[in-house]
C-alpha positions as CSV (number, residue, x, y, z in Angstrom):
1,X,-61.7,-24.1,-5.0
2,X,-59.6,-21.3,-2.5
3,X,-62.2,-18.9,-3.8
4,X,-65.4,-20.3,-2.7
5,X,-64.0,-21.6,0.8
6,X,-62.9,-17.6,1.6
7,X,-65.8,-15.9,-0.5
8,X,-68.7,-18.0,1.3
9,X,-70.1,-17.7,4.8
10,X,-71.0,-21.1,5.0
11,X,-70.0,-23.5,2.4
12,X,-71.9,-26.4,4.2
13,X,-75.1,-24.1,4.6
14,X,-75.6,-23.9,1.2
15,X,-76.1,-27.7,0.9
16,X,-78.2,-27.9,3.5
17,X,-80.2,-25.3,1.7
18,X,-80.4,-27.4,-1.2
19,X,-81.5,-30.7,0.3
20,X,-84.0,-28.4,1.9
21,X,-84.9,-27.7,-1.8
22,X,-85.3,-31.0,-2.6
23,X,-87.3,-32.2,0.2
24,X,-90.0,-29.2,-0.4
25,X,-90.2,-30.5,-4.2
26,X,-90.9,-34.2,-2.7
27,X,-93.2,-33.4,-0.4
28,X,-95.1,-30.3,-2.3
29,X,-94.6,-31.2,-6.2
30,X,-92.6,-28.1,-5.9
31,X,-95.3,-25.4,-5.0
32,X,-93.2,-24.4,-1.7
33,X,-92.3,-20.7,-1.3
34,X,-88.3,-21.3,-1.2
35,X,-85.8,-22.5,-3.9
36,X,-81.6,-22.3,-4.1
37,X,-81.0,-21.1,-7.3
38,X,-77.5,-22.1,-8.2
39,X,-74.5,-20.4,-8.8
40,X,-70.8,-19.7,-9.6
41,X,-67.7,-17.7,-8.0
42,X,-65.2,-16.8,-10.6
43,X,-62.2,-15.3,-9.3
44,X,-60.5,-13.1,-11.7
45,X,-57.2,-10.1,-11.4
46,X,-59.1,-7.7,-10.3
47,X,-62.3,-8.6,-8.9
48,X,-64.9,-11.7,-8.4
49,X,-67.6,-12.6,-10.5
50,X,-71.1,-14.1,-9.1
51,X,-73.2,-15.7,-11.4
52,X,-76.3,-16.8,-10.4
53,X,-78.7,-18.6,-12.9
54,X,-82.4,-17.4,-12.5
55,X,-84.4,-18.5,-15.5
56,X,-87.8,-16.8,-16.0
57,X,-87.2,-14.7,-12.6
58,X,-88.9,-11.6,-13.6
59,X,-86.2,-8.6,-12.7
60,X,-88.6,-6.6,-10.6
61,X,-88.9,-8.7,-8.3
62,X,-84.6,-9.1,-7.6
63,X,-82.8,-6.9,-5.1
64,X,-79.2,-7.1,-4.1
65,X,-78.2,-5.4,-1.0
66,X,-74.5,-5.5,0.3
67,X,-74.8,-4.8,4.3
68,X,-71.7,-5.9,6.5
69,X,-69.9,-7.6,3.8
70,X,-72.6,-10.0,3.1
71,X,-73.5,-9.7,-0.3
72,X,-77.5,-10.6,-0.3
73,X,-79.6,-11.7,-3.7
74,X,-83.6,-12.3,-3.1
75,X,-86.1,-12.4,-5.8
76,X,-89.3,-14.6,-6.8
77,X,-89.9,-16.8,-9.6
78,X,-94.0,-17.4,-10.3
79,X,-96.0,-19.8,-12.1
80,X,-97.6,-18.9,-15.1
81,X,-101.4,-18.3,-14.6
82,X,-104.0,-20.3,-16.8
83,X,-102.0,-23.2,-17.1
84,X,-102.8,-26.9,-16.0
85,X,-99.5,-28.6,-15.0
86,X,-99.0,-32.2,-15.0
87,X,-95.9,-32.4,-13.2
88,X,-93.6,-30.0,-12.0
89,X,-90.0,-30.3,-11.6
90,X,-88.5,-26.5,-12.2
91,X,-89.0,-24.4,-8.7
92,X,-91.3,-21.5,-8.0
93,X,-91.4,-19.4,-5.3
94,X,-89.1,-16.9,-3.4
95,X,-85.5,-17.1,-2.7
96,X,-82.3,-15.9,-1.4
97,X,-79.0,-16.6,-1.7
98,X,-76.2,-14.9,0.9
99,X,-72.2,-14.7,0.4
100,X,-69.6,-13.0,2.9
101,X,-66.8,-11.4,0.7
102,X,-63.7,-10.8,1.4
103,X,-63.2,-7.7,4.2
104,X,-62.2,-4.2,2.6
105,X,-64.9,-4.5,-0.1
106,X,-66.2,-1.0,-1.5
107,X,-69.9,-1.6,-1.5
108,X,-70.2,1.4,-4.2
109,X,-68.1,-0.3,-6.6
110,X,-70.2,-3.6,-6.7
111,X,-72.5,-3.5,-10.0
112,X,-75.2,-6.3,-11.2
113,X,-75.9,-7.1,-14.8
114,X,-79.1,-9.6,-15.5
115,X,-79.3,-11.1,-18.9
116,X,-79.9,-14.5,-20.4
117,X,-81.3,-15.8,-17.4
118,X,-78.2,-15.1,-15.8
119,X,-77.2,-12.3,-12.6
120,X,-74.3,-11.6,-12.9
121,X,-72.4,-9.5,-9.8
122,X,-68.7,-7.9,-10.2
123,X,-67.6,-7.4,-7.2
124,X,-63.9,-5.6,-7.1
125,X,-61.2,-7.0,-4.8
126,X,-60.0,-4.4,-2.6
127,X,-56.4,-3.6,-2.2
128,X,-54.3,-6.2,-0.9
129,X,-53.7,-5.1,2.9
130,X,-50.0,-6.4,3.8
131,X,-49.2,-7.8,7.4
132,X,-48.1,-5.6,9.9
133,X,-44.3,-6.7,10.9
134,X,-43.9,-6.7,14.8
135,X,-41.0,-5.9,15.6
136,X,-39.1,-8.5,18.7
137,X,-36.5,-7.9,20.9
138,X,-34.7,-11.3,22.5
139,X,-33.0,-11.6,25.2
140,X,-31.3,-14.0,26.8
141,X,-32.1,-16.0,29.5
142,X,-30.0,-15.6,32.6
């Protein structure tokens, strides 16, 4: 996947974010403060899509904050009160999830839609910057 490899800052951070995950379920039964939720980069014409799956994620508590061209998604996902779990496999707590987009992105043009458990961020591409030609002179060697 092109896409992911030139969309993400780290590709290899973002498994090491996930182990991390995993060992705080182990060792915890899952009541740590930080969970990776997972998501998708969908490269279409004329702009990128970022899906992100956040299940029971209540929308007040998401923000999404483009500084520097790293697009930034935090939120929180709680427990419900009064109940008496006997196990726990589905993460709670805070989390953030951070992508570096391509250069020339227009940071007013990026729009969020959150529905069906699902954020979903458009991100327009910006127009394709061609490479400056330099020009050479040669000249021979006397």
């Amino acid at each position: 996947m092109a896409v992911a490899t030139r969309i993400l800052r780290d590709p290899y951070f973002s498994d090491l974010a996930m182990t991390m995950d995993l060992v705080t379920r182990a060792f915890n039964g899952n009541g740590g403060r930080y969970w990776v939720p997972a998501f998708d980069v969908v490269e279409a014409d004329a702009e990128y899509f970022v899906l992100i799956d956040l299940p029971n994620v209540d929308k007040d508590t998401l923000a999404i904050e483009f500084e520097d061209g790293v697009l930034t998604v935090t939120g929180k996902r709680t427990k419900p009160h009064g109940w008496e779990f006997t196990r726990v496999e589905r993460p709670y707590g805070e989390f953030i999830r951070s992508l570096t987009l391509v250069k020339g992105v227009d940071a007013d043009k990026i729009t969020a839609d959150y529905h069906d458990g699902v954020l979903e961020v458009r991100v327009p591409k910006p127009a394709e910057h061609k490479p400056k030609k330099i020009a050479t002179t040669f000249t021979a060697k006397k």
